[in-house]
C-alpha positions in Angstrom: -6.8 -2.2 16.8 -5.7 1.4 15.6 -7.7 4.3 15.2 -7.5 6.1 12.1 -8.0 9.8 11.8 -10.0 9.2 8.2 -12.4 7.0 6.4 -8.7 7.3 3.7 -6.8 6.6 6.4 -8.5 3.3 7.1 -8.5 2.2 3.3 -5.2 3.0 2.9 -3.9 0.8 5.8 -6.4 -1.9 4.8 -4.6 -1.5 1.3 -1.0 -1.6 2.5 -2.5 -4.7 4.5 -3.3 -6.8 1.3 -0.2 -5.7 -0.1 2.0 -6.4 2.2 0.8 -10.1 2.3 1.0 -10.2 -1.1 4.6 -9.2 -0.8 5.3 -11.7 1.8 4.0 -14.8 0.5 5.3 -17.8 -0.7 4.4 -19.4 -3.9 2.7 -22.0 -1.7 0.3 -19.3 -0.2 -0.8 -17.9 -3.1 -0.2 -18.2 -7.5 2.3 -15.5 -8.3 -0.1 -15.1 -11.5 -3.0 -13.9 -9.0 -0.4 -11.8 -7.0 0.2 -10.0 -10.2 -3.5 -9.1 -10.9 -3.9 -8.0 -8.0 -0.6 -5.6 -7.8 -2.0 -4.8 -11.3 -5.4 -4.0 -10.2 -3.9 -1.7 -7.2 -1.5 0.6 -9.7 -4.5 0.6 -12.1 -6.2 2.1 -9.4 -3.4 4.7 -8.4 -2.7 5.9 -11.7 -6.6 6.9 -12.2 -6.2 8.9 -8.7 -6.1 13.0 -9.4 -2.5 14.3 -8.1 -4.7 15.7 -5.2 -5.6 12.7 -4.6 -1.9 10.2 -5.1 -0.2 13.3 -2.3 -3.2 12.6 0.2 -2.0 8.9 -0.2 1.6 9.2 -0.2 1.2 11.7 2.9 -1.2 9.0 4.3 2.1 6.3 3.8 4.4 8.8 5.3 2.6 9.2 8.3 1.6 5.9 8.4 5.5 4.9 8.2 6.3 7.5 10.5 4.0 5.3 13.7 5.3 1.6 12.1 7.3 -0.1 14.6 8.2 -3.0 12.5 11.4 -2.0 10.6 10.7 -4.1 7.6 7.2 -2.7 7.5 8.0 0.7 7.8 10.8 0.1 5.0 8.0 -1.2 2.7 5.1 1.7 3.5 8.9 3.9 2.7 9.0 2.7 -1.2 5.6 2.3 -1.6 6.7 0.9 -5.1 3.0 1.1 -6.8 3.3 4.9 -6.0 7.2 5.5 -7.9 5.6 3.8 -10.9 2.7 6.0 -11.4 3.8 9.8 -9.9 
């Protein structure tokens, strides 16, 4: 289990844990409708952060890609896409 550095920290890798479910299921595993609310729900979210706030995130992502050792993991913490839509 990893350490994080920050209470942000933790949330933001619980976050990017959801989402990269989300990402990876099938239609079997979960209704694409409820997959939308929920991506929905998440750049709601981001687009109500200050911009103090959205660079401690995307720092948060960089680092956070930085230590991935999966390559398709790291690729998706890379284009965060919630983030382009909403900086």
């Amino acid at each position: 289990m990893p350490v994080y550095s920050s209470l942000a920290h933790a949330l933001a890798g619980a976050l990017v844990d959801v989402l990269w479910f989300i990402e990876g299921s099938e239609d079997e595993q979960m209704d694409s409708d409820d997959a939308v609310k929920v991506l929905e729900g998440v750049a709601r979210l981001v687009s109500m952060l200050s911009s103090d706030q959205r660079d401690e995130l995307i720092d948060l992502l960089g680092t956070m890609a930085e230590a991935e050792s999966d390559p398709a993991r790291r690729e998706f913490l890379e284009g965060f896409g919630l983030l382009d839509d909403v900086v």
